[in-house]
N, C-alpha and C positions, 0 to 999 in steps of 0.2 A: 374379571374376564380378560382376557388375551388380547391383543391387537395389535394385527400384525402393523408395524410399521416398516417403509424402507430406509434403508443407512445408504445414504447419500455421500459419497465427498470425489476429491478427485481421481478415483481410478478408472471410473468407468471404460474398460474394451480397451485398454491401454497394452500396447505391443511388445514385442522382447527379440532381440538378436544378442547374442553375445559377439562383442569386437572387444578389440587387443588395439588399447588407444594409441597411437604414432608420437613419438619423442620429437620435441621442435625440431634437433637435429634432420629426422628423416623428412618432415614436412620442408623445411627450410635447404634441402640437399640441391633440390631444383629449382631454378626459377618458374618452370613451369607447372602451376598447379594441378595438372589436367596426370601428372606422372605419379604411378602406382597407385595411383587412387585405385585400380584393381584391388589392389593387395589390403586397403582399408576398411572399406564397407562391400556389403552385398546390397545390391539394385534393390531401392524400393518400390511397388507399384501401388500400396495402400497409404493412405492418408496417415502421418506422424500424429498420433493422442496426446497432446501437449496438457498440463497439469499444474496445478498449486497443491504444496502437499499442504492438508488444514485438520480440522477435527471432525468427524464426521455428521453432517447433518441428516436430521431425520425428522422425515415427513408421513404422513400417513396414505395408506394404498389402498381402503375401503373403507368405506363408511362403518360405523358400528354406535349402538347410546354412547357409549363413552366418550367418543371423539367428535359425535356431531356429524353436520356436513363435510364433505372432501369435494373442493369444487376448484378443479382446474380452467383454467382460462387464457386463451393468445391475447399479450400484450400488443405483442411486435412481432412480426414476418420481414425481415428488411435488406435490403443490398447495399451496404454502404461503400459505393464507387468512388467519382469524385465528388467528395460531400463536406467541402470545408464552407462553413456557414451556410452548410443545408442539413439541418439535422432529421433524423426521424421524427412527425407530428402527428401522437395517434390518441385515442379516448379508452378512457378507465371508467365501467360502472359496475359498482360493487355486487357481488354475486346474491343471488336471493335468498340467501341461508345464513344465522347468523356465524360468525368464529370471532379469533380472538388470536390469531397465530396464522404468518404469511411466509412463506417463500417464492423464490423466486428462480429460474431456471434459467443459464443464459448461457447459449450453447452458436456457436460461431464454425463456420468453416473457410477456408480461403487458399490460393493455390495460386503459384507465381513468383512473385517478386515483389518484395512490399517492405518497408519499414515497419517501425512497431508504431503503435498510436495508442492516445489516450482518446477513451469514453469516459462519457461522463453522463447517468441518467436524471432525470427531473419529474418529481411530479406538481406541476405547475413551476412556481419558483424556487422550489424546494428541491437540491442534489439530493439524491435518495442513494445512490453508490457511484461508483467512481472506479473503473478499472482500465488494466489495456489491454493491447494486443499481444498475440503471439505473431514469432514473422515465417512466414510463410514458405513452403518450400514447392519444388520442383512438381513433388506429388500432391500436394497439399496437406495441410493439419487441420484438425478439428480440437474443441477442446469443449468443455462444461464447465461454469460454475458454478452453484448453490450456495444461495444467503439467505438469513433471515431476516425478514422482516417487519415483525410484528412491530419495534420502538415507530412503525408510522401507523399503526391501529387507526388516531386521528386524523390521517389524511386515506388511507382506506376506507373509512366508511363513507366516504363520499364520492360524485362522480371528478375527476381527476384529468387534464390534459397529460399526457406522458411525452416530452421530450427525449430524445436519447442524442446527444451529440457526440458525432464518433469520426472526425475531420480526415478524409483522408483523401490521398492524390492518382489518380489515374493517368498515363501516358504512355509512350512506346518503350520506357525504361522500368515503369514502377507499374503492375499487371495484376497487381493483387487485388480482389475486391473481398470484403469482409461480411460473408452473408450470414445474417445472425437472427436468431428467434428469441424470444423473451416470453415466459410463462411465468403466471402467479398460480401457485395453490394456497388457496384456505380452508382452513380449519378449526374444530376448537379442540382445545386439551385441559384436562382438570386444576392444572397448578400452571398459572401465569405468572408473573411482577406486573404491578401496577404501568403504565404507558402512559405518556404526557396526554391531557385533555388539548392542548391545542400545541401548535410548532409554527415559526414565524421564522421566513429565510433571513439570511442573510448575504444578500446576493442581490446583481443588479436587477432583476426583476421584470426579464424580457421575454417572459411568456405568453402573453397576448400579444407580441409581435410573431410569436411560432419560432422563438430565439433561443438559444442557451443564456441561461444568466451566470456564469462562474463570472469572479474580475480576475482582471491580469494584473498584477503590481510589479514595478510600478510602470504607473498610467493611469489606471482607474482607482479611482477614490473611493476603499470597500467600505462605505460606511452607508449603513440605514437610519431610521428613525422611525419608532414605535410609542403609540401609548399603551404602556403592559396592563394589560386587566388588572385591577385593582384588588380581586381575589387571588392572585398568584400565593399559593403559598412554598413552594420550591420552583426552581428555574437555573436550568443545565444551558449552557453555550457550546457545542460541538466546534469542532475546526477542521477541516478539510482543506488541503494545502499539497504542492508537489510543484517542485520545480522542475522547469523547462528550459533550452536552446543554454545558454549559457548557463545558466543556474541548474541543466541536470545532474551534474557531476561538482557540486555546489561543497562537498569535501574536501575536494584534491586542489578548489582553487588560492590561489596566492594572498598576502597583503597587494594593498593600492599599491605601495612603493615599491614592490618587484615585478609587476606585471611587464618590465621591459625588460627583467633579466634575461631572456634567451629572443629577443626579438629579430637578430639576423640567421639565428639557425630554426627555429619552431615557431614565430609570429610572437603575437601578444597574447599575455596569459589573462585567462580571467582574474578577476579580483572580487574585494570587499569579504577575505579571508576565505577560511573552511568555516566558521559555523555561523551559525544561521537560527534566528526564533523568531518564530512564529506569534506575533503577540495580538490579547485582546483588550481591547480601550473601550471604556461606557463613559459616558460624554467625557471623552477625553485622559482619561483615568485607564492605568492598568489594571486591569482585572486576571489577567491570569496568560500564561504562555505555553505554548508548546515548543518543544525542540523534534523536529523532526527526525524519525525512521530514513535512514537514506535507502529510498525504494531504489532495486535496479532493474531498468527493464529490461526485456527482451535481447533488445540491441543491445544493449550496456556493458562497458568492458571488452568482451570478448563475446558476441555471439553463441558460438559454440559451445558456454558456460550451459546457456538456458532452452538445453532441447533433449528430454522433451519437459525436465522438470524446470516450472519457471522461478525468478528470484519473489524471496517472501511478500509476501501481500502483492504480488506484481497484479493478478487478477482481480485483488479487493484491498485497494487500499484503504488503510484504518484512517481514521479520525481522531482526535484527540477530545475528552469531554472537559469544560470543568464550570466549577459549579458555583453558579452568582447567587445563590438563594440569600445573600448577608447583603446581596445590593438591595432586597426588597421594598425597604422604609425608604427608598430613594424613589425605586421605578415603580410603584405603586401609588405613586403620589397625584395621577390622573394626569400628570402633562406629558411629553413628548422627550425622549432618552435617545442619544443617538449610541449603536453600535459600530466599532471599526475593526477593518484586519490589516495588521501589519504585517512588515517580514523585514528584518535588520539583520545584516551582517556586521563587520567590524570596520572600523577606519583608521588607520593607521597615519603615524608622523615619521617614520622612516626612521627612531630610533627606538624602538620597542615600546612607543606609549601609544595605547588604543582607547578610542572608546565605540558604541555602539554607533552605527549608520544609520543616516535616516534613510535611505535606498539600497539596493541590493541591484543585483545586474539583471538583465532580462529572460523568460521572466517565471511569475510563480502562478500558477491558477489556483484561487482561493474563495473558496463561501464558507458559511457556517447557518445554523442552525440555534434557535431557541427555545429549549422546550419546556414548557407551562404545563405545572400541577397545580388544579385550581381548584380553590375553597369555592363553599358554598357560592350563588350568586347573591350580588348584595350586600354582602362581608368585605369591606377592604383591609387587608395587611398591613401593619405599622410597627413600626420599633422605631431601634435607636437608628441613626446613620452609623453606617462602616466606619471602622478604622481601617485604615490602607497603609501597610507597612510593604512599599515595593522598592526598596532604592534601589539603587542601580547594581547590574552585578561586576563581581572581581573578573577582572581581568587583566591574562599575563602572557603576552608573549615575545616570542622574539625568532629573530631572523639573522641567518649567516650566510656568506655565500664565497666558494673556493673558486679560484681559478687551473687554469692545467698548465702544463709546461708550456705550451705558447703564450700562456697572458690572458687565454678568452673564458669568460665565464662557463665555468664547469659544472659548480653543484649549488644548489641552493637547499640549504635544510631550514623549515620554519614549524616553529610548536605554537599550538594557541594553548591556553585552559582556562575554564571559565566556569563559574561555579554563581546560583542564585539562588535566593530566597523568598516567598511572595508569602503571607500571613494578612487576609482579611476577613475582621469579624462584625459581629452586629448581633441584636439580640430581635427576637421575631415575638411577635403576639398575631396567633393566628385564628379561625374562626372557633375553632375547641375552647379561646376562652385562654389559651395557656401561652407563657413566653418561653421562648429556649432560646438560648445561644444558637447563631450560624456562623459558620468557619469556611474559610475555604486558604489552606497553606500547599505548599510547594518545597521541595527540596530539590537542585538538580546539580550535577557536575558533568562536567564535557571534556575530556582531552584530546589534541589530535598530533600527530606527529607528522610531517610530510617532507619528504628527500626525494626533490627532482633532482638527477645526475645525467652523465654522458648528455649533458649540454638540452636538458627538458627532452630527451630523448626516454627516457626511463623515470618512473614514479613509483614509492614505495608512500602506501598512505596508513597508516595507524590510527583508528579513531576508538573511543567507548564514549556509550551516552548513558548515565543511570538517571533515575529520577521518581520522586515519593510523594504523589500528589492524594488527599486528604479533604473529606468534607466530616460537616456535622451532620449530614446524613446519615454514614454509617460508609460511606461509599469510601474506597481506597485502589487506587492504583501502583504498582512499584513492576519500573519496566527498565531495562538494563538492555542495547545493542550497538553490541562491538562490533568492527569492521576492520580486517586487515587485506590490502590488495597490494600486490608488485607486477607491475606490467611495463613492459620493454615494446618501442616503437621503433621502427626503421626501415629504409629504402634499402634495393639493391640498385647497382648498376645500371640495368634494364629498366627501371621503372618500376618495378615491383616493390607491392609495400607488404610490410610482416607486423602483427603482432602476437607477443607471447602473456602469459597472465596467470597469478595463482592467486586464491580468494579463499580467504573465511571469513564468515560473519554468523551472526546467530540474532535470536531474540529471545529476552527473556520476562514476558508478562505478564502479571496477577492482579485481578480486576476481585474484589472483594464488595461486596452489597448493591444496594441499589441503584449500578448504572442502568445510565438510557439507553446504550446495547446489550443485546442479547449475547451474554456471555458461554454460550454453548451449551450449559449444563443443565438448562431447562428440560428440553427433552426426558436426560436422566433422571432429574425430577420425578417424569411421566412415571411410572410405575402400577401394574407389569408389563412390559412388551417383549416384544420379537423385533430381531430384525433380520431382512433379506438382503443378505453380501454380493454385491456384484460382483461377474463371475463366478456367484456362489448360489443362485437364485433360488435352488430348489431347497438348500441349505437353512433352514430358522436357527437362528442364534441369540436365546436369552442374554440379555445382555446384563442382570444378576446372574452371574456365571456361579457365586456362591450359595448356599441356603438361605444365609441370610438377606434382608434387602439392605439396596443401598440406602447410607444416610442422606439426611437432605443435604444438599450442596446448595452454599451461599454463593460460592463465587469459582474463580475456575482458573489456571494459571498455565500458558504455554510456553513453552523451551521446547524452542529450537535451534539449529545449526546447519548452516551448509558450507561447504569447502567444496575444491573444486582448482582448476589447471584447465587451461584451453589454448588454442592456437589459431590463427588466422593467416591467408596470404591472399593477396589479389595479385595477377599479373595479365597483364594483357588485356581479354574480355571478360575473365573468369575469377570470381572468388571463391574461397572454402575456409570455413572456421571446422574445428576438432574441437572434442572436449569432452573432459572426466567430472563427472558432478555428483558428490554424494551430499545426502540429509538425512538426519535426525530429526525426529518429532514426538514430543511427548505434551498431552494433553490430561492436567488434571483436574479433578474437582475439589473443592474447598470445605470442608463441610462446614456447616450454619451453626455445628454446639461446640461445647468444648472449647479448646487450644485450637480450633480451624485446622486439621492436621489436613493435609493433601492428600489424595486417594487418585491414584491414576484410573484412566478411563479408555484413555486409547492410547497404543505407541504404534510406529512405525522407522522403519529403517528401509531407504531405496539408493540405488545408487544407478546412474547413466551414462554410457559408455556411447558415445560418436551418436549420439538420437536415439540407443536404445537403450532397454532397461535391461540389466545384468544381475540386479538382486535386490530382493524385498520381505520385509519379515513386516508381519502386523497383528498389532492383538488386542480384543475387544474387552474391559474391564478385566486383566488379567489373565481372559482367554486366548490362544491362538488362534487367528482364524484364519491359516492361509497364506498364500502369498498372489493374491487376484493377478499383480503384474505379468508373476511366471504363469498364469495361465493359457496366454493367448504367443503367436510368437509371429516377427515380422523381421522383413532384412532390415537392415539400417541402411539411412542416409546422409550424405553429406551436406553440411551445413554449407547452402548455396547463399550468400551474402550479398546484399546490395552495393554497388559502386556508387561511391560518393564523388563530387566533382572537385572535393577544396585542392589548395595549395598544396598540403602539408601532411602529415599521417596522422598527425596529433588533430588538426582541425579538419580531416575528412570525418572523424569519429566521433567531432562534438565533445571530444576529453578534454577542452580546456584552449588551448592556441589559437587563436584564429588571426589571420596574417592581417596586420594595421586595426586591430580592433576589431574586424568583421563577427558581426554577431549571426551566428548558423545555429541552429537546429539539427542537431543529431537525431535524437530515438525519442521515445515517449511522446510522441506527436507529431514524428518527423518535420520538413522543409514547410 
């Protein structure tokens, strides 16, 4: 039987003007922003559809046997004004029907003057997503996101306190308020992956105070302590991480020993290098790391980059999983195991020798996540103990810096690279009676290249991050994201400040068996359905577009890419960023037999021109379906920009300088 499903992702009612993007020169002719903007945009009076482009989610739109219950439910109705240490405090009780498969809907509108900000939602002490803001414009933007959420099956089936902490600033300069809903639908569907029996945060734990529990590092000391059930017989550790105020732009920053290269023309630069890991410690012991995704937000770089398409994962930021199931014959042992999260950048001696930092600059916000697959009750787990083969990783860089024809420091070029290895194993005997080996390896390499010139007035940043993380479950990750940006800062005369900026970056991810998120492909799994294309409503589109059906898909692999060019100018009272932003997106599935050969599932191609969309191509398992974006159509507007108060251009933006050390907050959570 048929069932209709809807295909969900970011297009929904998304607007279109075509402009003819303005060349620095013409932006930079005038010091006054406020000249020929005629000539750039047409006046908007409708709200900017702001977006992440992602894979499509799909939910279902009426009940049928097959699917079970469809039962929609308001999480959250909320105004988030001035609400720094006043989060949303609402209750979750699970719908009367059973399922097995959750989404969630979070749909935001705001209109003003605003910074970007980070959310972060909770159910109890547990971060359950983690996104931000888009910033707001004159008219206002709306935007939507859909996630899945079934990897919390075990904290859905219960009643639930729901935290949403989403900090933001009201006053006679900053006017945006972020008013936001939050919907769960459940459901159930024939082919699921098994879901942790229980989940245990890792976080400070300040839900009965009606608190956010994320730590800040450093400051707060991320470490818990648990006695893990003694039937565990797999057990995943998530990481949830993003830096902040100093540490957003945690790429482009310098070694300790140059942070005073440009110190009488652009402040002090950040330090403690460009890279950064995120690491996990079980009493005390590495257990496994992440190298962070350099998210960018809203704000970030250049404005004008992210309107209306925002930068990758900006709305859902990912997680890193990995997998302690070889600690077991340790943390099964009935006593108490403490977890910790770090985060280390590099330390330098001032002659190319590094080693890793015990601190990083300010700051990161970091939880995690434990999640239990439990054997029978009564059954305890035991093996051998781990061997832990974590030594330290290689690292190489080094540091030059030119002067100019007066004598004054002109250029600094510094490379880091850095390459590691993590292998720990253990052998499991579990309630079946049977032992097997458990593994959990790492493979990762990091290069970054970064040329501040014209005296830290200009930055050219080169980064790739790959990396091949490995369980004996079956589970595999291999994720590969590059990052290249050149962006130019500078005053005029008058007091006016400019910046100019061009940017590629991409992501390239394949998540292969039994993770603890939902890797997209479930759905497709589903078989047979319909789905209803926004914009395309009355439209049913098979999504076996062939005769035959799709194979099962094990696992699911995204590449992407965005590039992109934008400009900025503030003078006077008035800001405006510009900008050209295209992306590619391809989403495929894995299949389960065989050689795992890839089978695409969904592509799209969009590009954005000054806030509006100018072209879009998209298509469902091979099919066309349209171009939803060109259906709707709207003037474009200028990217109206918040006035910052710093010194300097480089530390009004939170890129790195901040005069005498001042540690500021640029974007991702703003001031």
């Amino acid at each position: 039987m048929l069932s209709t499903l809807l295909y969900l992702n970011w297009r929904s009612l998304l607007p279109l003007c075509v402009l003819v993007a303005p060349s620095s020169q013409d932006i930079f002719a005038s010091q006054d922003p406020d000249r020929g903007l005629d000539k750039r945009q047409t006046p908007a009076t409708s709200p900017l559809v702001d977006f992440q482009v992602s894979e499509p989610i799909l939910i279902p739109t009426s009940t049928s046997d097959q699917y079970g219950c469809v039962y929609t439910q308001l999480l959250m109705d909320h105004v988030f004004a001035f609400s720094y240490g006043m989060p949303f405090v609402g209750s979750y009780t699970p719908p009367p029907c059973d399922f097995n498969r959750v989404t969630i809907n979070f749909t935001v509108t705001s209109r003003g003057r605003q910074f970007d900000r980070l959310g972060l939602m909770y159910l109890g002490d547990i971060e359950v997503f983690r996104t931000s803001t888009a910033e707001p414009t004159t008219n206002g933007i709306v935007w939507t996101y859909i996630k899945e959420m079934e990897q919390y099956n075990a904290l859905w089936k219960t009643y639930q306190k729901i935290i949403f902490d989403l900090g933001n600033l009201i006053d006679s300069t900053y006017t945006g308020t972020f008013n936001a809903t939050l919907t769960g639908t459940f459901s159930t569907i024939p082919t699921l992956r098994a879901t942790a029996d229980q989940i245990l945060p890792i976080s400070a734990r300040r839900s009965a105070s009606n608190e956010a529990s994320a730590f800040s590092v450093p400051g707060d000391n991320a470490s818990v302590a648990y006695n893990i059930p003694q039937n565990a017989e797999r057990a995943v550790v998530s990481l949830s991480a993003c830096g902040q105020a100093t540490e957003e732009f945690w790429y482009t920053n310098v070694f300790n020993s140059d942070i005073s290269t440009f110190e009488d023309e652009v402040g002090t630069l950040y330090g403690y290098s460009p890279f950064r890991e995120v690491q996990l410690l079980i009493d005390g012991q590495l257990a496994g790391v992440s190298w962070p995704f350099p998210i960018i937000f809203t704000g970030g770089i250049v404005p004008g980059l992210w309107r209306p398409i925002v930068g990758i994962d900006a709305f859902d930021l990912r997680e890193h999983e990995i997998d302690v199931t070889a600690w077991l014959p340790i943390l099964c042992d009935g006593g108490p195991h403490t977890f910790e999260i770090r985060v280390v950048g590099i330390n330098d001696d001032g002659h190319n020798d590094a080693s890793l930092s015990q601190t990083v600059g300010s700051t990161w916000i970091v939880t995690g996540k434990i999640f239990l697959f439990l054997g029978p009750s009564g059954f305890t787990t035991y093996g051998t103990p781990p061997r832990i083969d974590t030594s330290p990783p290689t690292l190489q860089i080094s540091s030059s810096l030119t002067t100019n024809s007066t004598g004054a420091n002109d250029t600094l070029t510094y490379r880091t690279d850095v390459t590691r290895s993590i292998a720990i194993t253990s052998s499991i005997k579990t309630s079946n009676g049977s032992t097997y080996p458990a593994s959990w390896t790492q493979q990762l390499t990091y290069t970054n290249l970064n040329i501040l010139s014209s005296q830290g007035f200009t930055q050219y940043t080169n980064q790739a991050t790959t990396g091949v993380d490995r369980s004996s479950s079956g589970y595999s990750s291999a994720y590969s994201y590059p990052l290249t940006v050149n962006s130019s800062f500078f005053t005029t005369p008058t007091g006016g400040i400019g910046i100019t900026a061009t940017l590629s970056r991409g992501l390239d991810l394949s998540v292969n068996g039994p993770s603890v998120f939902p890797s997209g492909v479930q759905s497709f799994n589903t078989s047979p359905a319909l789905f209803a294309l926004p914009g395309h409503q009355s439209q049913l589109v098979p999504y076996t577009s062939s005769p035959a059906p799709l194979p099962y898909l094990s696992g699911a692999r995204t590449t992407t890419t965005q590039s992109g060019s934008a400009s900025y100018l503030a003078a006077g009272n008035a800001s405006y960023s510009f900008g050209t932003t295209s992306q590619n997106f391809i989403f495929r599935g894995i299949e389960a037999v065989g050689e795992g050969a890839d089978m695409e599932l969904y592509t799209t191609q969009v590009q954005a021109v000054n806030s509006s969309v100018v072209a879009d191509a998209e298509s469902l398992v091979g099919r066309r379906v349209g171009s939803p974006l060109l259906a709707q159509g709207r003037g474009g507007e200028a990217a109206v920009v918040q006035q910052y108060e710093g010194t300097g251009v480089r530390e009004m933006l939170g890129r790195g300088p901040g005069r005498g050390g001042d540690v500021l907050v640029g974007g991702g959570g703003g001031p």
